[in-house]
Structure formats: C-alpha cells, structure tokens
C-alpha positions as a printed NumPy array, in Angstrom:
array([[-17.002,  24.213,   5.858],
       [-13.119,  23.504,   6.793],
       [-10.982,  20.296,   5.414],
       [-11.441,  17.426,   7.978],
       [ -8.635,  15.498,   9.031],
       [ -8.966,  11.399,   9.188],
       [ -5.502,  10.766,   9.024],
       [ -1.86 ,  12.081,   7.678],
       [ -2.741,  11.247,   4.272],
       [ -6.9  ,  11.381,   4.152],
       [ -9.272,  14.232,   4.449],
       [-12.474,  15.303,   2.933],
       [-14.55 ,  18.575,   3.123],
       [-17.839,  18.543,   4.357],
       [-20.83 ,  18.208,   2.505],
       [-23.04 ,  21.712,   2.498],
       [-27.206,  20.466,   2.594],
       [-28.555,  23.869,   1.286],
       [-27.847,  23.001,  -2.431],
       [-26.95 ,  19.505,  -1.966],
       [-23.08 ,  19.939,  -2.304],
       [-21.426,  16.09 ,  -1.379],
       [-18.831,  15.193,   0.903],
       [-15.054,  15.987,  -1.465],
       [-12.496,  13.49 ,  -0.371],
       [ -8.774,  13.6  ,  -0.967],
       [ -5.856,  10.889,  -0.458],
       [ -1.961,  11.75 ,  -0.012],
       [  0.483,   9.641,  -1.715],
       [  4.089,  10.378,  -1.608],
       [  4.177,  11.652,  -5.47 ],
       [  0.368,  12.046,  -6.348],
       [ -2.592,  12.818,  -4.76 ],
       [ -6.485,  12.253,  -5.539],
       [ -9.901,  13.632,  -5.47 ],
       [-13.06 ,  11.214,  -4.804],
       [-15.72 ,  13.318,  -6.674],
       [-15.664,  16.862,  -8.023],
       [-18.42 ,  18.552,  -6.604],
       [-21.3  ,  20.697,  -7.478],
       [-20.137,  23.41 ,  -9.573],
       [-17.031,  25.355,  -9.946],
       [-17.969,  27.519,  -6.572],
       [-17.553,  24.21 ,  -5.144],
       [-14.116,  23.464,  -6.4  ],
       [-12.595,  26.743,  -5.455],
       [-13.557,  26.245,  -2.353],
       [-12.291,  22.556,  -1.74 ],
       [ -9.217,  23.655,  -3.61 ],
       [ -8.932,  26.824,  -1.582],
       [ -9.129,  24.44 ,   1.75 ],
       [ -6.407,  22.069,   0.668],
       [ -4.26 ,  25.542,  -0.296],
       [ -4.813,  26.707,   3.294],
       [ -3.863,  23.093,   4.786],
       [ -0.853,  23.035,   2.384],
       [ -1.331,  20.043,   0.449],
       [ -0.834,  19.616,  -3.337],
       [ -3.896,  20.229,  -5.503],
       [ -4.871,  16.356,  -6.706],
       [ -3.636,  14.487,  -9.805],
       [ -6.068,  12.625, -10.396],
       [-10.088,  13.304,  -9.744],
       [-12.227,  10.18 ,  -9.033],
       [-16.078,  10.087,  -9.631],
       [-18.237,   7.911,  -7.541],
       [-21.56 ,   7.959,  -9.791],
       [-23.166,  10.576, -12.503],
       [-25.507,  12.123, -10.351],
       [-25.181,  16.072, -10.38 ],
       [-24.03 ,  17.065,  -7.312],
       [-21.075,  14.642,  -7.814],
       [-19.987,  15.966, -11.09 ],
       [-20.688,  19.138, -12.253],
       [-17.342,  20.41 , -11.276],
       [-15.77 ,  18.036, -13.416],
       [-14.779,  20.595, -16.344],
       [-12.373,  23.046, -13.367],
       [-10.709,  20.189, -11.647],
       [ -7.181,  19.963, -12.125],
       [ -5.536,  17.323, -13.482],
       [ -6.875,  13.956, -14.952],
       [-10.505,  12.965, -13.714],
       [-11.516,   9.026, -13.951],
       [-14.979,   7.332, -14.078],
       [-16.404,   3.953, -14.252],
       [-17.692,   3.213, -17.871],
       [-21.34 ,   3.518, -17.22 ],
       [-20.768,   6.536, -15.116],
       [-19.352,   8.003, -18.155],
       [-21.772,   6.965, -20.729],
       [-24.671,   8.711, -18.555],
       [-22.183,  12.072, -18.693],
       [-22.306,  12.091, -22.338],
       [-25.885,  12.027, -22.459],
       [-26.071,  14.412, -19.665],
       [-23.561,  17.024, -21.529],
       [-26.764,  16.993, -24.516],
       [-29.545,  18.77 , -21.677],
       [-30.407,  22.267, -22.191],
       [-31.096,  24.292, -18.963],
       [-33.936,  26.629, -19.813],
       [-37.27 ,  26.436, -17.324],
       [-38.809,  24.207, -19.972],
       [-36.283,  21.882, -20.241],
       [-35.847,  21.657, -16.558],
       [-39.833,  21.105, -16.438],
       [-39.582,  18.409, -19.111],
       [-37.046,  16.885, -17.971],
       [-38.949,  16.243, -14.175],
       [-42.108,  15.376, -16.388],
       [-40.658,  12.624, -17.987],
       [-38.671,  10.939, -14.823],
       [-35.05 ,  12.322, -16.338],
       [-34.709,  14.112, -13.339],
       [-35.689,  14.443,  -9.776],
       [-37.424,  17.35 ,  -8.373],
       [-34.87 ,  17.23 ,  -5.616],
       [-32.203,  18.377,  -7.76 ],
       [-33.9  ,  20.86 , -10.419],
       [-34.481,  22.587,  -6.903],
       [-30.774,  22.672,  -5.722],
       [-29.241,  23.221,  -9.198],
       [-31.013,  26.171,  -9.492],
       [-29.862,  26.998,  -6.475],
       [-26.2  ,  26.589,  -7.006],
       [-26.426,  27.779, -10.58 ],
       [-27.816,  31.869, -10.763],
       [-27.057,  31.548, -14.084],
       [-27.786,  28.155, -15.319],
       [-25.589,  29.056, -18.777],
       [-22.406,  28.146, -16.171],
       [-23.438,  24.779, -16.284],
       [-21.164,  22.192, -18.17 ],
       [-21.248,  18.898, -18.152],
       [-17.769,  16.953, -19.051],
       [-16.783,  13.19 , -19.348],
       [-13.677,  12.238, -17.927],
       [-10.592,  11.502, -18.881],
       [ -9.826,   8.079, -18.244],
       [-12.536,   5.433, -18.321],
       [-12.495,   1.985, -16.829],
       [-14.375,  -0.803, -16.187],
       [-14.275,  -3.343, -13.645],
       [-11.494,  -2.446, -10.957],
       [ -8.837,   0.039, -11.03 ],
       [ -5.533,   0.131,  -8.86 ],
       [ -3.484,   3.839,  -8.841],
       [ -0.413,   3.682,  -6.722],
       [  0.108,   7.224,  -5.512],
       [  3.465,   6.631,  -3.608],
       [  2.893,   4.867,  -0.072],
       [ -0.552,   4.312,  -0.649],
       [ -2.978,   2.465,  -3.007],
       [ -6.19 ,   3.444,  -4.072],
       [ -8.724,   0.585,  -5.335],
       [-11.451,   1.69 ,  -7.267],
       [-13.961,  -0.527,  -7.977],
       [-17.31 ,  -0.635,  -9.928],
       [-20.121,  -2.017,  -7.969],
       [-23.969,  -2.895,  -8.136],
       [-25.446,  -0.687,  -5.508],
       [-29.1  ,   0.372,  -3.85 ],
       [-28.356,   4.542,  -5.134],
       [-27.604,   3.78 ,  -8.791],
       [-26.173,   1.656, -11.042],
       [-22.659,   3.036, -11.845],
       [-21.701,   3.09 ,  -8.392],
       [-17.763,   2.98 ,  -7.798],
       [-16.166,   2.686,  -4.289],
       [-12.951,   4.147,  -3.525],
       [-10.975,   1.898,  -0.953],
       [ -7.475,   2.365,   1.009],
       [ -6.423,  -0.461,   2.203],
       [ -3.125,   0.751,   3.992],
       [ -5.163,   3.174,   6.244],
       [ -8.633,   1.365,   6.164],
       [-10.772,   4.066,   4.909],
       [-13.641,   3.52 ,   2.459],
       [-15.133,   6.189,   0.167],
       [-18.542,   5.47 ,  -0.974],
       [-20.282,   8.671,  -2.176],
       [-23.776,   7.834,  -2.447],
       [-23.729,   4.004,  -3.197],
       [-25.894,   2.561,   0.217],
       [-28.862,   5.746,  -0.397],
       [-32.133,   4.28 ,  -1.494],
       [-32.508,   5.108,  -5.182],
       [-34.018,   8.416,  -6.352],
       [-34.557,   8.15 ,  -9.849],
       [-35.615,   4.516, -10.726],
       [-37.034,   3.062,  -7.555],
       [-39.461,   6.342,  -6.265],
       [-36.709,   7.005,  -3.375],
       [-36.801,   3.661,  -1.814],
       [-34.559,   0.853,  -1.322],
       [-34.454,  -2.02 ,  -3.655],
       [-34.168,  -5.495,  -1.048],
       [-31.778,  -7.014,  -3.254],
       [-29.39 ,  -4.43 ,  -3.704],
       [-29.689,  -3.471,  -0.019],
       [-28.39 ,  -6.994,   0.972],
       [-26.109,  -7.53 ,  -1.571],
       [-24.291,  -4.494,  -0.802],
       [-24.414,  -4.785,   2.779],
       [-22.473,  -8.788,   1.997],
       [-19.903,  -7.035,  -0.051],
       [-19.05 ,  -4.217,   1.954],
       [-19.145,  -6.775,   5.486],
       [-15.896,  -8.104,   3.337],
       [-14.171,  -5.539,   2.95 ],
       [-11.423,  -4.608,   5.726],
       [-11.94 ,  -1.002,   6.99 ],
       [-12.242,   1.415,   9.524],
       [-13.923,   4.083,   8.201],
       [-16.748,   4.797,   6.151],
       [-16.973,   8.034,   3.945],
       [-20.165,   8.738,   2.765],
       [-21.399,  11.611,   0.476],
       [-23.544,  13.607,   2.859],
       [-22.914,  12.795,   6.278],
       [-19.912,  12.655,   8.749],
       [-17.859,   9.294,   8.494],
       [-18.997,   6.454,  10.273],
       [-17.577,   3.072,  11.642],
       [-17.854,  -0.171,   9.64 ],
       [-19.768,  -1.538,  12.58 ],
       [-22.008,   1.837,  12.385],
       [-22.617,   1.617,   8.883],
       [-23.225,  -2.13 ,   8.846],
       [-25.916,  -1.337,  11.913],
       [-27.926,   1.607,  10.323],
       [-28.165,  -0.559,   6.584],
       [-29.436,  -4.189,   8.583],
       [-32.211,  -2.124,  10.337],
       [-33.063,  -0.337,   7.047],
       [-32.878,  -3.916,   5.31 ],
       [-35.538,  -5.206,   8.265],
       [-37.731,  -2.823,   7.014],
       [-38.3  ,  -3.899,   3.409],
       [-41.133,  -6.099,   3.057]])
C-alpha cells in the first residue's frame, strides 16, 4: 500500500485486511507534524515511515492513538518522537504491557473474554515470533480535549463515548475539514458480542452531525463523506431493535 493524498498537508496509508493492519494518518504543520495511530507492529511502522520518506515529508513529532485495541498500538515502542493517548486508553496499555504471549496465554486469554478470537488470529499473523511483541504507554496522557498547534494547522483531539470502545479519541482539523476516527463508529467486539450498542450508536451519530467536516477517516476503509458516513450509521441505527 502507497501514502494517499487528501490534501497538501493530510495523508494516510491504507489499511492492509490480511492481519488487520489500520488505516496510519499523518497531518503537516509548518514546524511539526503528527501521526493518528501507530500501527500493528514495527513491520508496520517501517513501512508507513518508509512511505512518508519516499513522499518527502518529515517523519511525525508527535504520534496520536485513537483507542488501545492492538492493531492500533503495537507499534507504539518504534515510533519516533512523542506518542499521546487519552487517559483510559493508557490505563488499558499498562495492563496490556503485563500479557504473556505463549499459546496458553493466548488461549486463556480468548477463554476468559480478554481477547477476541479475531485478533489472537491476526497477531499471530503479524508476529512470527510473538517475543517481538511490546506493549508501551505513551508519553503524554490527557484527558478530556487536547489542542496541538503544529504551525498553520490545529489538531483537536478529543476523548469521546463511542459504539467500538470506551477510550475512543477523535482527531479533528478544522482548517481543512478532515476527521480521523480510527475505529470509534464499529460495533463493539469485546464487550457487546460484535454488535452495536443503540445508545452509543445515536449518540455518536448527534455528536459527529455537529461537527464541521468534509472528510471522514476511518481505520479500515477508504475515507468517506460526512453525508456518507452519516447515511451508512442511520441505516445501521434502524436496525437495532
């Protein structure tokens, strides 16, 4: 997968579906730049940083994680610079950084609801050698909202209640209208058996209907209009009893 282009200062690489590797965004400012989410695994940040090397921008200041799930942050520990999570997306990292990797552990961990069968499949597809794995808690914490000035261009980062999980953090531009969201509108894997949660579905769809964008990132799929997005999540909301 090759860097996408959404405007002079926003691009993202692709996500890759075969072991669940998420949609990487970046943001140009005129003295920093930043990451939304740091991938899979190391493999996974070579490659994003190899694609912003061959595009010629700056590797990014700052790293920005949308929620704790795996895919979104297992290449926290080889980004550069400073990487920044939401305070219960942090909390869940510590705990995370305790799991052992063995078969057994895996297996217990699926057993007991921990994890989802989903990703003990992909991680041990990413990971040959499941000792590479290493799980790190970021830098800078915050809670709430957070506003980073990166020369030209603002990013607002913003903790939110959300259908996927519970530390879910959007990352929103206002100056070019562009919306990161990783996973936050997916139906919820580990707590609600895969399925949407009414209230969540609705509330989020309100608070994002607020919000003045263009374009909507998401973590596994091509970007999508606000009037797309808003579309797809009011027919999936029609379908919960």
């Amino acid at each position: 997968m090759e860097l996408k282009k959404i405007s002079n200062r926003i691009y993202y690489l692709p996500a890759e579906e075969e072991t669940d590797r998420p949609v990487i965004g970046y943001i140009k400012g005129d003295k920093y730049s930043l990451a939304i989410d740091a991938g899979n695994s190391s493999k996974h940040v070579e490659k994003f940083y190899c694609e912003l090397n061959n595009a010629g921008l700056k590797l990014p200041d700052y790293t920005v994680i949308t929620h704790w799930h795996w895919d979104h942050t297992f290449g926290m520990h080889s980004v550069v610079g400073k990487t920044i999570a939401g305070h219960l997306t942090n909390n869940k990292l510590k705990e995370v950084a305790t799991w052992q990797w063995s078969d057994d552990d895996m297996k217990s961990r699926l057993e007991t609801g921990k994890d989802i069968e989903m990703c003990d499949k992909c991680i041990k597809l990413e990971y040959s050698n499941r000792q590479d794995i290493k799980v790190a808690s970021a830098d800078i914490e915050f809670s709430g909202s957070l506003k980073i000035d990166l020369g030209g261009i603002y990013c607002e980062i913003t903790e939110i209640e959300a259908p996927h999980s519970e530390d879910s953090v959007l990352i929103y531009v206002p100056e070019e209208k562009v919306m990161f969201i990783g996973d936050a509108d997916c139906e919820d894997h580990y707590d609600n058996n895969g399925q949407y949660d009414k209230d969540k579905l609705g509330c989020f769809i309100e608070l994002i209907k607020e919000i003045d964008f263009n374009t909507y990132v998401l973590g596994h799929d091509k970007p999508e209009t606000k009037e797309e997005a808003i579309s797809y999540l009011m027919e999936e909301l029609k379908t919960l009893s």
